[in-house]
C-alpha positions as CSV (number, residue, x, y, z in Angstrom):
1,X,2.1,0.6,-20.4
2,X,2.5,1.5,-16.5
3,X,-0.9,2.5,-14.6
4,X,-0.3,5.6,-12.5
5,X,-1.4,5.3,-9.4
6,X,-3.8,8.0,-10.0
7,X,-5.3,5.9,-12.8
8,X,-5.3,3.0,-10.2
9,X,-7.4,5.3,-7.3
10,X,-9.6,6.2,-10.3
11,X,-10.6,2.2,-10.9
12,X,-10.8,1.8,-7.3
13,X,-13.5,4.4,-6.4
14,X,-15.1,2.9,-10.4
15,X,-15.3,-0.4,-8.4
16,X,-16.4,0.5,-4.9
17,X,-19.6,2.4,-6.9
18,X,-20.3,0.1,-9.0
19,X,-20.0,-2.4,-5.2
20,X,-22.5,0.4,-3.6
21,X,-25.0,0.3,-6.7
22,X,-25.1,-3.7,-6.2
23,X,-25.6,-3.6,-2.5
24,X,-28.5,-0.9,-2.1
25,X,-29.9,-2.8,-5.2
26,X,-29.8,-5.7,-3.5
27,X,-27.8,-7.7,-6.5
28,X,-25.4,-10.7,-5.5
29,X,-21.8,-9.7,-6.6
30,X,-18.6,-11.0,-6.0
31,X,-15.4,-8.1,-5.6
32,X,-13.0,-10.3,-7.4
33,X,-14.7,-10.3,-10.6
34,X,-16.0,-6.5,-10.3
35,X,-11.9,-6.0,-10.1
36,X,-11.1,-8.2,-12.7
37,X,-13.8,-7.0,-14.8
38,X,-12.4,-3.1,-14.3
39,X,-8.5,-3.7,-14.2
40,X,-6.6,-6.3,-16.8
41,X,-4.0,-6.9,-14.6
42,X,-3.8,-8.1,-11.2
43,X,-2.8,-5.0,-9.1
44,X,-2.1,-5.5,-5.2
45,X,-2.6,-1.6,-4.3
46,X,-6.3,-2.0,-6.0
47,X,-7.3,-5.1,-4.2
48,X,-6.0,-3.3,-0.8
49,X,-7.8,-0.2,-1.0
50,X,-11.0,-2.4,-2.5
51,X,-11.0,-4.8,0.5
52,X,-9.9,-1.8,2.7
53,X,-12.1,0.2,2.4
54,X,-15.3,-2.6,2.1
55,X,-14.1,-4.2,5.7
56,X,-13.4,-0.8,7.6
57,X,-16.2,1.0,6.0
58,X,-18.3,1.5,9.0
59,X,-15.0,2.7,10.6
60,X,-14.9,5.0,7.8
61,X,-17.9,6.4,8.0
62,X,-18.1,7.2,11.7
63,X,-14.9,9.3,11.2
64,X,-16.2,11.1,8.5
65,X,-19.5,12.1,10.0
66,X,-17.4,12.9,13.3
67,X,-15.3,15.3,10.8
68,X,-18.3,16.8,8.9
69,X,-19.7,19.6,9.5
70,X,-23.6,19.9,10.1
71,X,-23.7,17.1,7.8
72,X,-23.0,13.0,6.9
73,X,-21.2,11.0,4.8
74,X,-24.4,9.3,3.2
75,X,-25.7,12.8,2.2
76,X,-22.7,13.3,0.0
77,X,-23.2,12.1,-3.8
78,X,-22.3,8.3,-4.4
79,X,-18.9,9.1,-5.6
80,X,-18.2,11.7,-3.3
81,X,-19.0,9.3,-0.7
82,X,-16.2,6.8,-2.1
83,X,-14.0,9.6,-2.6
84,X,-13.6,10.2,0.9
85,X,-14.3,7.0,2.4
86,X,-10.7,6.4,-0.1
87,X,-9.0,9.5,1.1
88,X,-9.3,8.3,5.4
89,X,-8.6,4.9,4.7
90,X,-6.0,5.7,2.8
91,X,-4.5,8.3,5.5
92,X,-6.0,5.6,8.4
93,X,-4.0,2.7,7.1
94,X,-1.8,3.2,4.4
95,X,1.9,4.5,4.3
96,X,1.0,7.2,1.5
97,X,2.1,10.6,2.5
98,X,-1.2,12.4,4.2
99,X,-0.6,15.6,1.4
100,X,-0.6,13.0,-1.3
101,X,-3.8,11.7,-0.4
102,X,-5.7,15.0,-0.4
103,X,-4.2,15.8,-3.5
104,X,-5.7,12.5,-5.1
105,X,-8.7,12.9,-3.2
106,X,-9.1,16.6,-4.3
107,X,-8.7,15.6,-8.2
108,X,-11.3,12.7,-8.1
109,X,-13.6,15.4,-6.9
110,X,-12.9,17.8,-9.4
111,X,-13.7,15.2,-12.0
112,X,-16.7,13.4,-10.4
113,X,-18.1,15.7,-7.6
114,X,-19.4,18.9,-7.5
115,X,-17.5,21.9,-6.1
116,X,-19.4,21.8,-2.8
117,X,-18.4,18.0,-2.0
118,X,-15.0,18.6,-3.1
119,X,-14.5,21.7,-0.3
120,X,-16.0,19.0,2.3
121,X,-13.8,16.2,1.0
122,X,-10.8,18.5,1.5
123,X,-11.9,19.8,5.4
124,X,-12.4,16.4,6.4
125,X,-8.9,14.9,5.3
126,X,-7.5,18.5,6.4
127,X,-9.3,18.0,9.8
128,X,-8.0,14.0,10.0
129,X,-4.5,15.4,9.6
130,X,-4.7,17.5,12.1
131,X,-5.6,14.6,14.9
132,X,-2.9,12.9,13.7
């Protein structure tokens, strides 16, 4: 059975919490196996946006609390955080049309963010395509 990519942003931001969790709880990891153990198949797109979004994540950051209003990126809940930090990496350094990233963006929210992170997930990437 195909994965969407929807499905496949949904393990993605799974892995890069379950990465954040080990870090600030100082616990040796290694990505490989946190994406082997959350994916059964080798996917390409899931390794890019994992290693993306791990190398340029200070990048990341700085753009986002640039973008945000009155507030940072490591006030926003743990997944909202890796919601957005997928959303401008995605838009920063992928081909994926800029509309189709909000919109994935904007329904990871829904699910795992509360309303209020998924309005300032939405300005931000809004904001980012308009400096494009």
């Amino acid at each position: 059975m195909a994965v969407t990519r929807s499905e496949l942003r949904e393990k993605v931001m799974t892995i890069l919490y379950q990465i954040s969790l080990y870090t600030s709880n100082k616990i040796e990891f290694d990505i490989d196996t946190i994406i082997s153990e959350n994916i059964e198949i080798e996917n390409e797109f899931v390794k890019e946006m994992v290693y993306g979004v791990i190398t340029y994540k200070d990048t990341l950051d700085e753009i986002a609390n640039k973008l945000l209003s009155n507030w940072t990126i490591d006030r926003l809940d743990s997944m909202g955080r890796e919601i957005l930090r997928m959303g401008i990496y995605e838009m920063k350094y992928t081909d994926t049309p800029d509309l189709v990233v909000i919109n994935e963006a904007i329904e990871l929210a829904k699910k795992y963010s509360d309303d209020s992170v998924r309005k300032m997930i939405n300005a931000v990437l809004d904001k980012l395509i308009n400096e494009k």
